[in-house]
C-alpha positions in Angstrom: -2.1 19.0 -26.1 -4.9 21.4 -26.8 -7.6 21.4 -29.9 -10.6 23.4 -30.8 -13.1 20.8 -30.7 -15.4 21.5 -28.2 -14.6 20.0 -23.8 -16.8 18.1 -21.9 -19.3 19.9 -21.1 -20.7 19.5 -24.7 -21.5 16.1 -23.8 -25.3 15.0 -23.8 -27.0 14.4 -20.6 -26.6 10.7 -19.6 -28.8 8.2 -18.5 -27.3 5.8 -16.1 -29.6 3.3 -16.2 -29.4 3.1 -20.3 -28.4 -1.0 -20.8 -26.8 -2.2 -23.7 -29.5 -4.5 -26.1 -28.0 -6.4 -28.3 -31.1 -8.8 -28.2 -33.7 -6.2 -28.3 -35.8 -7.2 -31.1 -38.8 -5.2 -30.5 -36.9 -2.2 -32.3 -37.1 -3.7 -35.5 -34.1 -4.3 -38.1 -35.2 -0.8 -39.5 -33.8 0.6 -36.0 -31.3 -1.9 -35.4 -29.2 -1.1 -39.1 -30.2 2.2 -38.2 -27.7 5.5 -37.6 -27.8 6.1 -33.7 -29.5 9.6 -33.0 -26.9 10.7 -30.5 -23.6 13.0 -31.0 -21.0 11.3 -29.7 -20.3 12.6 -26.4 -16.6 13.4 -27.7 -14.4 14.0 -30.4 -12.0 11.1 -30.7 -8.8 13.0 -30.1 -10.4 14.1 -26.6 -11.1 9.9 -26.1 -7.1 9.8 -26.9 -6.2 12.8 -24.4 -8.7 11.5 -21.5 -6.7 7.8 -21.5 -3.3 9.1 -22.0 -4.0 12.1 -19.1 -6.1 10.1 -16.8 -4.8 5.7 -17.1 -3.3 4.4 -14.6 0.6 4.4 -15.1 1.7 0.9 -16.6 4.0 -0.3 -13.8 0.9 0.1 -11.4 -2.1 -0.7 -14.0 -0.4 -4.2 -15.1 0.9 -5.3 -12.2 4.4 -5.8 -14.3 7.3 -5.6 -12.2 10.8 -7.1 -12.9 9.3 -10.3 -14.5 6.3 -10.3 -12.4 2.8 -9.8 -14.3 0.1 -9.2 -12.8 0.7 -10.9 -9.6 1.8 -14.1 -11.8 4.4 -16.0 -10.8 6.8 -17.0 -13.9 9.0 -19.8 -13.5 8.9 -23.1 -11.5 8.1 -21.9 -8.0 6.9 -24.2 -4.9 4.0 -22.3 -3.6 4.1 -22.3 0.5 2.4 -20.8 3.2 3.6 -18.1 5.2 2.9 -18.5 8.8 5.6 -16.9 10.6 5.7 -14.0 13.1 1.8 -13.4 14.3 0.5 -15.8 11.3 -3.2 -16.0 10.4 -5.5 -18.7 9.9 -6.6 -21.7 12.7 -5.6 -20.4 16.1 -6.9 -22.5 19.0 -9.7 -21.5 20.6 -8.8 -22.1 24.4 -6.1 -23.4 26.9 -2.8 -22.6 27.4 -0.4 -21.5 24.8 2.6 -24.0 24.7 6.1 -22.3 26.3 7.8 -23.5 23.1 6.0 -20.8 20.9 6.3 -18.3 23.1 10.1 -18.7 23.0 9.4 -19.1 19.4 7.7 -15.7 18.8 10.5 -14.2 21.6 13.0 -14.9 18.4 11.7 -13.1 16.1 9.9 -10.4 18.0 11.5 -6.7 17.1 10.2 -3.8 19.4 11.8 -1.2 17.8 9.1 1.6 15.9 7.0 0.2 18.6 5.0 1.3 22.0 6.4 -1.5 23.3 8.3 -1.4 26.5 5.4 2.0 27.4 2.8 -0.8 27.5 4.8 -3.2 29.0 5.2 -0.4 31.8 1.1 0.1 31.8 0.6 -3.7 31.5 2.7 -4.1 35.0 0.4 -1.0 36.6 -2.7 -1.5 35.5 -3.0 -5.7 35.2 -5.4 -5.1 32.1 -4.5 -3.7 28.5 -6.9 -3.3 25.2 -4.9 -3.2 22.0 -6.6 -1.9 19.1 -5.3 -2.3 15.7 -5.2 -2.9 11.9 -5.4 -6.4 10.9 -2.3 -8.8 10.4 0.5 -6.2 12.4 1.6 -8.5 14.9 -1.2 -8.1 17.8 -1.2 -11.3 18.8 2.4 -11.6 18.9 2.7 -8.4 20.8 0.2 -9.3 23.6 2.3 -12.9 23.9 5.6 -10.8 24.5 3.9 -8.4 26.8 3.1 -11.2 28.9 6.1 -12.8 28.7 8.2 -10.2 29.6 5.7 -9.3 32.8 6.2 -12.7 34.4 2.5 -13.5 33.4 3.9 -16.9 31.8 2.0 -19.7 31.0 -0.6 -18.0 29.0 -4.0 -19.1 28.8 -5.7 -17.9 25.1 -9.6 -17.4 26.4 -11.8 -18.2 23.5 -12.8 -15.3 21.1 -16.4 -15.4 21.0 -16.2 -14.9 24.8 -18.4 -11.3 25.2 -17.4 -9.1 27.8 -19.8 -9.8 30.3 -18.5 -13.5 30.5 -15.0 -12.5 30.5 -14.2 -12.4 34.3 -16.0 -15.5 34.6 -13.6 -17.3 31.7 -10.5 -15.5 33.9 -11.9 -17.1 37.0 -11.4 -21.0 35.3 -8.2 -20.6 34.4 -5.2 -21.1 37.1 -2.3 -19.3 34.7 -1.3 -16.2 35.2 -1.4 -14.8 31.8 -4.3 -14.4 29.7 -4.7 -13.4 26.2 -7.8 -12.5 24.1 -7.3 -12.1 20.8 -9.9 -9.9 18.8 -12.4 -9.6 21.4 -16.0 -9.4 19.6 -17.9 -6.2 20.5 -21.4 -5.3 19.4 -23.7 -2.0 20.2 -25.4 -4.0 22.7 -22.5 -5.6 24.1 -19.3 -3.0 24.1 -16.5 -3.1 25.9 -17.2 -0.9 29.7 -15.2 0.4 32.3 -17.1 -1.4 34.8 -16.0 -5.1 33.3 -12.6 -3.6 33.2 -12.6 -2.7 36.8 -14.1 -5.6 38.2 -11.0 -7.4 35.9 -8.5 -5.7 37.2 -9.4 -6.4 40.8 -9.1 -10.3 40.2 -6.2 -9.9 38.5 -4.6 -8.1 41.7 -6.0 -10.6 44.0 -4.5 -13.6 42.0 -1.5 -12.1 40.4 -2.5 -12.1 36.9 -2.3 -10.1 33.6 -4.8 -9.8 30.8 -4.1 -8.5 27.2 -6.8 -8.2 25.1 -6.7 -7.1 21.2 -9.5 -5.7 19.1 -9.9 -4.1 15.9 -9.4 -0.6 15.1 -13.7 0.7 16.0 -14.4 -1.5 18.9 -17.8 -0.7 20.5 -16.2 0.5 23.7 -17.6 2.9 26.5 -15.9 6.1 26.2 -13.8 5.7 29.7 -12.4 2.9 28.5 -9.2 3.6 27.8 -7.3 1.5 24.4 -3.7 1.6 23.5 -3.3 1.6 19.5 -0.5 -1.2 18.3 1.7 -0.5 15.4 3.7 -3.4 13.6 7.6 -2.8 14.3 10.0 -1.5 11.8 10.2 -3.6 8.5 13.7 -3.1 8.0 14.9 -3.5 11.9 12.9 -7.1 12.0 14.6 -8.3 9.0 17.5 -7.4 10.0 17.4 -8.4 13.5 15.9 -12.0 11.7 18.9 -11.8 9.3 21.9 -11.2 11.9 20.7 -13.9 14.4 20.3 -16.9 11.4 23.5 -15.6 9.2 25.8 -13.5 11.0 25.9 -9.1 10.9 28.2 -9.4 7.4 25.4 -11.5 5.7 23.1 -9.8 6.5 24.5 -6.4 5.7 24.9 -7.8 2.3 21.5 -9.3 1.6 20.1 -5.9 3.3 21.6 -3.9 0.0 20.0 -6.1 -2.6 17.8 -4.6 -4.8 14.7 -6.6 -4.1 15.1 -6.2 -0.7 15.3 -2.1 -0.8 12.0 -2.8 -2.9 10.2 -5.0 -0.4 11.2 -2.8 2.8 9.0 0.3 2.0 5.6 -1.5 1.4 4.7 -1.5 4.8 4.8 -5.9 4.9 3.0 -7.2 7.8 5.6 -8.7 9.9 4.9 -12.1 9.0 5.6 -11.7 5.7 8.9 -9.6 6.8 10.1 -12.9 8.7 9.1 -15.3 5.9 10.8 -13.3 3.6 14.0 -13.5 5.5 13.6 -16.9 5.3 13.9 -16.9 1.7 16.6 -15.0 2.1 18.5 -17.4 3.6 17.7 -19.7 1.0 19.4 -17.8 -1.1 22.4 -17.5 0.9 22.4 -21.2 1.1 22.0 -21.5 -2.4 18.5 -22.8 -2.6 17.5 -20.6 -4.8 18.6 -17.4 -7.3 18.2 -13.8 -6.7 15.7 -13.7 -8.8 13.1 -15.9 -7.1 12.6 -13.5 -4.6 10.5 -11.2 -7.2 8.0 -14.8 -7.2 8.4 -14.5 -3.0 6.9 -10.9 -3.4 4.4 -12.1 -5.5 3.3 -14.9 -3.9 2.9 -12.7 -0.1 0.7 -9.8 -2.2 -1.4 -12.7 -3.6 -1.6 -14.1 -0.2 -2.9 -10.4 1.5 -5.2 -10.2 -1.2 -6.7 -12.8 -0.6 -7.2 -12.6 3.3 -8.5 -9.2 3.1 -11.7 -10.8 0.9 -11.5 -14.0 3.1 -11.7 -11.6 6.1 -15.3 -11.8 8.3 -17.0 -8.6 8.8 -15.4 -8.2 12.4 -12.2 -8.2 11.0 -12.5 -6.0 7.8 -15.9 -4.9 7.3 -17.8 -4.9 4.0 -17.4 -0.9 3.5 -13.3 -0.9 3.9 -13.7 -4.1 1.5 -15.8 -1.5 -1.1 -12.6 0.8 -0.6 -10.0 -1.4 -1.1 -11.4 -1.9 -4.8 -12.5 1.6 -5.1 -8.8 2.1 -4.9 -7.7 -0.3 -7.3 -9.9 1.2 -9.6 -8.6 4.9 -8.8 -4.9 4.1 -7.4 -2.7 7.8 -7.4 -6.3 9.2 -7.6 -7.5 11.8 -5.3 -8.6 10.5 -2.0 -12.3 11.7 -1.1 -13.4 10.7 -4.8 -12.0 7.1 -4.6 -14.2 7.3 -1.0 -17.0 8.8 -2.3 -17.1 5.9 -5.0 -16.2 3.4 -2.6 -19.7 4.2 -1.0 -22.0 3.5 -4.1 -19.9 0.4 -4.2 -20.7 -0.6 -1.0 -24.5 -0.3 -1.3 -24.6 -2.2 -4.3 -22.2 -4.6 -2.5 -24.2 -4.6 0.9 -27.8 -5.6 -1.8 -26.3 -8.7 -2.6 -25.6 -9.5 1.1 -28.9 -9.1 2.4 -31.2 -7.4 -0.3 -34.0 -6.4 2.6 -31.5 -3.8 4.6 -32.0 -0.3 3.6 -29.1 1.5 1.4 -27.3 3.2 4.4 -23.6 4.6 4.3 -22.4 5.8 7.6 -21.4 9.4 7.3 -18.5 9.5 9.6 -16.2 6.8 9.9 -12.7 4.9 9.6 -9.9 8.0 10.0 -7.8 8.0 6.7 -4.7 7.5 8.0 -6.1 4.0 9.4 -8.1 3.4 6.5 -4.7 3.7 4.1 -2.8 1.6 6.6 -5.0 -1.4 6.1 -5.0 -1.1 2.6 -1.6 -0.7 2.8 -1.3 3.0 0.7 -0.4 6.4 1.2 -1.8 9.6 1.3 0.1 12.7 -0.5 -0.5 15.8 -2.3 -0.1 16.2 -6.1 -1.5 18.1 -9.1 -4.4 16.7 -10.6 -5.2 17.6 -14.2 -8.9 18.7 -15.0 -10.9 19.8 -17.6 -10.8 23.1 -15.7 -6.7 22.9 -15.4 -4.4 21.6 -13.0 -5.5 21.6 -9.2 -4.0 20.4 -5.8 -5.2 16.9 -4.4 -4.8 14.7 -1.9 -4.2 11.5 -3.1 -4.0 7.8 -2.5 -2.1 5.3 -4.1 -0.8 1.4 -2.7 2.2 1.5 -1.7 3.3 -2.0 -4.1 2.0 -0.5 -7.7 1.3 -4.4 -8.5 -1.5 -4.4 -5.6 -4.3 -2.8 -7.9 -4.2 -5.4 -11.1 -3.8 -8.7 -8.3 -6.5 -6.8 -6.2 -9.2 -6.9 -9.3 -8.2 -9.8 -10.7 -9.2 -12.0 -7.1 -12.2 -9.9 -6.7 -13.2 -10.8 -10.2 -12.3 -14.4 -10.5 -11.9 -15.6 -7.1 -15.2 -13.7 -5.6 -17.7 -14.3 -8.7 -20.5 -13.1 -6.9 -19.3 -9.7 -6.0 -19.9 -9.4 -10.2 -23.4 -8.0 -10.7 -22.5 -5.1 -8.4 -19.2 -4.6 -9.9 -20.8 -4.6 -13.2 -23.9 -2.2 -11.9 -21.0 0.3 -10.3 -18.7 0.1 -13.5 -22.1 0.8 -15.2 -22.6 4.1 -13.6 -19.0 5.1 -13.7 -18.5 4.8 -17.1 -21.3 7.9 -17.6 -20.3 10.3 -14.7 -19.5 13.7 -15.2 -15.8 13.1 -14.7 -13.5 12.4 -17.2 -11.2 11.1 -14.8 -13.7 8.8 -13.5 -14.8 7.5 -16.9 -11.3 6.7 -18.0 -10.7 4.8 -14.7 -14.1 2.8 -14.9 -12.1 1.5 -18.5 -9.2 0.8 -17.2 -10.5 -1.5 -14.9 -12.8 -3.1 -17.4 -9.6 -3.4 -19.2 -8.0 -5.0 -16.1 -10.7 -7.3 -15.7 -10.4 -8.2 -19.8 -6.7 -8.9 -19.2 -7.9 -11.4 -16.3 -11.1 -13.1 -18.2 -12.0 -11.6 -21.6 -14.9 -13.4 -22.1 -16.9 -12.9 -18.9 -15.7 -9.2 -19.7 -16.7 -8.7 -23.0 -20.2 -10.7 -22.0 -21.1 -8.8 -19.1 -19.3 -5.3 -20.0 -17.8 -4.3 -22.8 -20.4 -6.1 -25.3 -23.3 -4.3 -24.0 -21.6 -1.1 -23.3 -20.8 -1.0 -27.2 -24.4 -2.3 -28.0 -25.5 1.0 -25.8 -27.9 3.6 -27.2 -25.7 5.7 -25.2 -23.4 7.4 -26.2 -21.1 7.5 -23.1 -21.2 3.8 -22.5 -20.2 3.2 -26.1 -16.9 5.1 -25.8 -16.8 3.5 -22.2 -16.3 0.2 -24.7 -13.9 2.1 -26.5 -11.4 3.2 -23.7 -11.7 -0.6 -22.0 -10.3 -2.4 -25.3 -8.2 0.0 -25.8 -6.6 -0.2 -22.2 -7.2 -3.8 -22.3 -4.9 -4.1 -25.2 -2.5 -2.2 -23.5 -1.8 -4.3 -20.4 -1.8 -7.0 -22.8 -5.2 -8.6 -23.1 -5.3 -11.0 -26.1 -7.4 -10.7 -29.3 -8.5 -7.2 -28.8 -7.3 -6.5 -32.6 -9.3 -9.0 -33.8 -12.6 -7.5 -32.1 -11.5 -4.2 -33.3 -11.1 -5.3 -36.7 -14.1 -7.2 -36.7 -16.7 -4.7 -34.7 -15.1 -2.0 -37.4 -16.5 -4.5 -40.6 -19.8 -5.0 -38.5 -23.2 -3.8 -40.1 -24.1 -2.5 -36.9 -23.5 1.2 -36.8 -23.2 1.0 -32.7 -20.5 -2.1 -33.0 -18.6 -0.3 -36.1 -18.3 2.8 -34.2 -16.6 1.3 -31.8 -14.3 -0.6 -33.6 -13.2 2.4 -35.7 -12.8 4.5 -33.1 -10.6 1.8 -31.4 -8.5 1.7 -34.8 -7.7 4.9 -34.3 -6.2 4.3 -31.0 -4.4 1.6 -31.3 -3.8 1.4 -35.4 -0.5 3.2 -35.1 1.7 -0.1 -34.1 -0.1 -1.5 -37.4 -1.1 1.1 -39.5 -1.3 -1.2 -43.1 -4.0 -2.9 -40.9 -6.1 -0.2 -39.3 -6.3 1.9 -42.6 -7.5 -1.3 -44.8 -10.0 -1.5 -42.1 -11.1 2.0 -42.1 -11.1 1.9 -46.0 -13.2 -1.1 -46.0 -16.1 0.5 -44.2 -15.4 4.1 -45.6 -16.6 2.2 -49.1 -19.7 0.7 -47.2 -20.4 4.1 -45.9 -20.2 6.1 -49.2 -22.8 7.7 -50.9 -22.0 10.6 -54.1 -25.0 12.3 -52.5 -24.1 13.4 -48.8 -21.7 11.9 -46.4 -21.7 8.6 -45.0 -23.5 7.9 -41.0 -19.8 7.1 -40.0 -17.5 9.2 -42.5 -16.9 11.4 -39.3 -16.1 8.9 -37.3 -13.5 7.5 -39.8 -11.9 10.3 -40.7 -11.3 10.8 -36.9 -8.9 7.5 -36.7 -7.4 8.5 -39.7 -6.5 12.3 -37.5 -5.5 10.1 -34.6 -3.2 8.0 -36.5 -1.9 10.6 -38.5 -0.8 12.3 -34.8 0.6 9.2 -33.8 4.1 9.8 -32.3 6.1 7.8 -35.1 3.5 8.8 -38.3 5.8 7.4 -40.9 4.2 4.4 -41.9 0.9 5.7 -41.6 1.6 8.5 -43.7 3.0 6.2 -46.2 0.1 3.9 -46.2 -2.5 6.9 -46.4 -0.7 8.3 -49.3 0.0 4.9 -50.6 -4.1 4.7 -51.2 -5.1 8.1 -51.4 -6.1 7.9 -54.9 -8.0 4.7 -54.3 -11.7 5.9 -54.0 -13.3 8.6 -53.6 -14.9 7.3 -50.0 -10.8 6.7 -49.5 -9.7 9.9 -50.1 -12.5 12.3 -48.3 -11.6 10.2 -44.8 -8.2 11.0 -45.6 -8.1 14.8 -46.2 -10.6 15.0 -43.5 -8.3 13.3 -41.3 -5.3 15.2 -42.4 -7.2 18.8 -42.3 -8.1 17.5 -38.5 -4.4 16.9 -37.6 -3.1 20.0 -38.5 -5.6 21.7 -36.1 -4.4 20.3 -33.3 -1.4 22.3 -31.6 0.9 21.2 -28.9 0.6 21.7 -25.4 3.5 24.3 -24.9 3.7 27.6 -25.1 4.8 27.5 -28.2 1.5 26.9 -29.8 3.3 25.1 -32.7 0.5 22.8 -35.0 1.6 19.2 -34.4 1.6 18.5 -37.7 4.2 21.3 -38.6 6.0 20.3 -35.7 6.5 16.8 -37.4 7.3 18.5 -40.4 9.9 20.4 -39.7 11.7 17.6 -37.5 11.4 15.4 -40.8 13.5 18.3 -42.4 16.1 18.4 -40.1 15.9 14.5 -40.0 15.5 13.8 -44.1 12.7 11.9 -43.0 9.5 10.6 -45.7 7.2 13.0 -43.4 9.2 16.1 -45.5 7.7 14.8 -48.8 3.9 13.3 -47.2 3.1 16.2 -45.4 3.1 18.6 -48.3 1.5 16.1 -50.5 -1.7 15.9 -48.4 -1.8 19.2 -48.1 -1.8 20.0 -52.0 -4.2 17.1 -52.3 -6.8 19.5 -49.7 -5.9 22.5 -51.6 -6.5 21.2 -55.0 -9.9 19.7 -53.9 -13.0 21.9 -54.2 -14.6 20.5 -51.5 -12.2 20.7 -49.2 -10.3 23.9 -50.6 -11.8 26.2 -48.2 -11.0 24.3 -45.4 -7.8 24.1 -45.6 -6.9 27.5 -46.2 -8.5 28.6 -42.9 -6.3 25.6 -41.7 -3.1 27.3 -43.2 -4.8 30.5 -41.6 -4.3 29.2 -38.3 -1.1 27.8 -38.8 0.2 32.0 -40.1 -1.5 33.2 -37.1 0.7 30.6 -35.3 3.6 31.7 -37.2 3.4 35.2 -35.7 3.4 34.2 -32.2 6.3 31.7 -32.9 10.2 32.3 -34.8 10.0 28.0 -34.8 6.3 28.0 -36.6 7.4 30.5 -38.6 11.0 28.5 -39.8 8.5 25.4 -40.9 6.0 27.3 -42.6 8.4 29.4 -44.5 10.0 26.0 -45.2 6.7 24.6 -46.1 4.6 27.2 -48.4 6.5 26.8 -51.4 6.0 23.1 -51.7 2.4 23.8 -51.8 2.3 25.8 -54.7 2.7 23.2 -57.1 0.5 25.7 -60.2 0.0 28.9 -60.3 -3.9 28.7 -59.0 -2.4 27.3 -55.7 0.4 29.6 -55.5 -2.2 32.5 -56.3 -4.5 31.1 -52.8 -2.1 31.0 -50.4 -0.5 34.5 -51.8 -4.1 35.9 -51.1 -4.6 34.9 -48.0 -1.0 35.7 -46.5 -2.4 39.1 -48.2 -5.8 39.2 -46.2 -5.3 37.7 -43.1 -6.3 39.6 -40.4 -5.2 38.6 -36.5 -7.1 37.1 -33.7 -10.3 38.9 -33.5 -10.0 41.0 -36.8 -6.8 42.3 -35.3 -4.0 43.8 -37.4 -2.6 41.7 -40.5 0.3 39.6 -38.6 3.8 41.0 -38.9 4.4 37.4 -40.0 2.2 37.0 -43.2 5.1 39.2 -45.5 8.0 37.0 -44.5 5.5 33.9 -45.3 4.8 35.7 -48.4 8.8 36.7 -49.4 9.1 32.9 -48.8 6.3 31.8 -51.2 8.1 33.9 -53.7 11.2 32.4 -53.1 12.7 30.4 -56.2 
């Protein structure tokens, strides 16, 4: 939708650094009770248009999924650990690796999607092979089979911390032929050289031995030294292959087809979590459990990722790709280099905390996107982004299980309470960038983070944000309880309605803007709480600090997409008071500026109207009424005749405008005076410009005329 009020880039400079003071006594109640000096940054309708154009869609933002809320598990559920095909957690840290796991593994091991039998082929040539990889997709399990299908059996596991200097020496104790290291620790000062590899593979030759060692994805290595990148096997082919050799090729053809399985397949499981869901499977097959459990099985393996990526040391997922992965919960389906950009202040503030005394460096160069998304377990794609400047093509990043964002902030936030003061700090500078984008996002994760702990949120966050002398941080407040309220955070209606009564003009501000965003599912409500304050606020003399602001929420509501009942309730009092009845026609007069998005430039307002006509609707007999309440009004006469300007000029460019306001115009002349106006101006009018008197305005006028 499109309006006149002026964009963005109308918005005051920011400061960043402005904190919220709701203790701050040294300004003195004069200050404190006080109208704050700034312009809001935005009209409320473009507050309304940033959240609906820019949240995160519902499915991904609350984590709700068939019956699953934000990674919640509903129901009676045994919680159990997952430790399955290449399983985390305690692995020994030398000796040799008992033959009954290996046949173990050898049962569940799928090569297919894999490099496989290729470095099976270079593990036989060479004696020596470096796997590099992202965490938790099988490398361990991969490096077992490799040397189990080369002969190289029993395996010795050499211990990790071994550096590669010592690592021919730890070869040298050990009589098996197979030797594994798993994630082989490699610094600047010790990498990984050709020279350790060579003097490896020469003992290995002597003695008949293999080596496979894995690593992460940016070992320090020399740059002869030649790694072999692992990939996880097909999802769909290791649950199957799991499924046909536990239940038969017809069972598991069946179970294949399920719903919840067609879900699970495409989110790029690690394939531990592929095997242990097979194993629920089964389960159900045997009757353990219904169908409908495995949405809790889902659940229960996200929480479990979750929480092993901020478990992880720095070797295995280092504090920068942690930054990311909530960058990205924070702007999931948002474009790529701006959640990475982000990530980076993130990770500064982040890497303070660790050690306070190291300077605030960001590498320039470093994890490749498509490695980066694969441990986060996302995708890349192109898409239209909508900016203030248009629509424009992206590259963008979203997980690839929409419930991953909600789960992801809710650990950080509750299960990591020290990550908080640089959460807050980043949130803190979000919430006044540039970009509306990036502002609506900073609130939706505030609201993410209210859903999870309102109080902590409304203490460290939202409270001060709305206690801000700026400007931007106070609607900041407004978009997080708004989005709060939205995934379902409780007593967000009660703040409103209680920061909307407050004597504070900074609290009230908030609250009444908030009424306007979420007042339509209780519009008797919302408008008794925007009357209540309009009386505060009214003086005979000149307008009230916050009339604007009220009569704003009153524009929203009235543009709300079901406006029945709040056009019934603002009619219903719009002879109340005076205070009552300028927010009111305010509001109303605002509404009908506002004009759709489509071509058709059609007013919203007249759009509603003549839909009530076709329907019999109440909005046929409110609409007029608040107009010929504007019209009668000297103060507001003028106004809305260069409303009802716009609206001819509208007219002219469309035969659907035109139908409604033909329809329309006579129910406003209810006495000759008004009948006299509007036959002036459809006399006057000039076009866009002072261009030629619209071919429109004499039909409008026949109509006016018309008994």
């Amino acid at each position: 939708m499109t309006t006149p009020a002026p964009p963005d880039q109308a918005e005051p400079k920011a400061d960043p650094a402005a904190p919220g003071d709701p203790d701050d006594t040294k300004q003195g109640a004069d200050e404190k009770n006080a109208q704050p000096q700034e312009a809001p940054p935005q009209r409320a309708w473009d507050t309304r248009r940033d959240i609906d154009r820019h949240a995160p869609a519902s499915a991904r933002f609350t984590g709700r999924n068939s019956g699953v809320v934000a990674g919640e598990i509903n129901g009676n559920v045994n919680r159990t650990e997952h430790h399955y095909y290449g399983a985390s957690g305690p692995t020994r840290t030398s000796g040799e690796i008992p033959a009954a796991e290996l046949d173990r593994l050898a049962l569940t091991f799928v090569s297919e999607g894999t490099p496989f039998e290729e470095f099976l082929e270079r593990l036989r040539q060479e004696r020596v092979l470096v796997l590099t990889g992202v965490p938790f997709t099988g490398r361990r399990t991969a490096a077992l089979m490799l040397l189990r299908r080369a002969g190289a059996t029993p395996v010795h596991a050499i211990d990790r911390e071994t550096t590669p200097g010592t690592l021919l020496e730890q070869i040298q104790k050990g009589e098996a032929p197979g030797h594994v290291l798993c994630d082989l620790v490699t610094s600047r000062n010790e990498p990984l050289r050709e020279t350790h590899l060579l003097s490896l593979r020469a003992h290995l030759l002597e003695h008949g031995g293999h080596l496979v060692i894995t690593t992460g994805l940016r070992p320090w290595v020399e740059d002869d030294v030649r790694t072999w990148p692992w990939t996880a096997p097909d999802g769909g082919a290791l649950l199957r292959s799991h499924l046909e050799r536990a239940a038969g090729e017809a069972t598991a053809c069946r179970l294949l087809a399920l719903a919840e399985v067609r879900q699970f397949l495409p989110r790029a499981h690690q394939p531990r979590e592929v095997v242990a869901f097979g194993h629920q499977l089964l389960r159900l097959v045997s009757g353990e459990i219904r169908e409908e459990d495995l949405r809790d099985t889902t659940a229960e393996l996200l929480d479990e990722q979750v929480r092993e990526w901020f478990e992880a040391d720095e070797d295995t997922l280092h504090l920068r790709e942690k930054a990311f992965l909530i960058a990205l919960a924070a702007f999931d389906a948002g474009p790529y280099a701006l959640t990475a950009e982000l990530s980076d202040l993130l990770f500064q503030k982040l890497q303070a905390i660790v050690n306070s005394d190291l300077p605030k460096a960001v590498p320039v160069f470093g994890t490749h996107i498509g490695n980066r998304l694969k441990t986060a377990r996302a995708r890349p794609y192109p898409d239209r982004e909508m900016t203030e400047w248009g629509p424009v093509e992206q590259l963008k990043a979203e997980f690839l299980d929409s419930r991953t964002a909600f789960v992801l902030l809710r650990e950080v936030w509750t299960g990591h309470p020290s990550a908080r003061p640089a959460l807050v700090a980043w949130l803190g500078e979000l919430i006044v960038d540039g970009r509306p984008f990036v502002r609506t996002r900073a609130a939706a994760t505030v609201g993410a983070l209210a859903f999870t702990d309102l109080p902590s949120a409304m203490a460290l966050v939202i409270g001060p944000w709305a206690m801000s002398r700026n400007p931007l941080q106070r609607v900041g407040a407004v978009g997080s309880l708004t989005l709060a309220h939205r995934v379902g955070a409780p007593n967000i209606l009660r703040i409103a309605d209680s920061w909307t009564a407050d004597d504070d003009p900074r609290l009230s501000w908030v609250g009444i803007r908030v009424q306007g965003l979420l007042g339509a599912e209780r519009p008797r409500e919302a408008l008794a709480a925007l009357r209540v304050q309009a009386r505060k606020q009214y003086d005979p003399d000149e307008p009230g600090p916050l009339e604007g602001e009220l009569a704003q929420s009153v524009e929203l509501l009235l543009l709300s997409e079901e406006p029945e009942d709040v056009l019934s309730e603002v009619l219903r009092t719009l002879d109340d008071h005076r205070s009552v009845f300028r927010i009111s026609v305010i509001g109303f007069l605002g509404a009908c500026r506002h004009t759709a998005e489509e071509a058709t430039d059609l007013p919203l307002v007249l759009r509603t109207y003549r839909q009530a006509r076709l329907d019999g609707t109440p909005p046929a007999h409110g609409i007029p009424r608040l107009w010929r309440a504007a019209l009668g009004d000297p103060e507001f006469t003028t106004q809305a005749l260069d409303v009802l300007r716009d609206w001819v000029l509208a007219a002219d460019r469309d035969d659907g405008t035109s139908w409604a306001l033909a329809d329309l115009l006579p129910k406003l002349a209810d006495d000759a005076t008004a009948e006299q106006r509007i036959a002036h101006l459809l006399r006057t009018v000039r076009g866009d410009d002072g261009g030629p008197r619209p071919a429109a305005a004499d039909d409008l006028l026949s109509a006016l005329h018309r008994p």
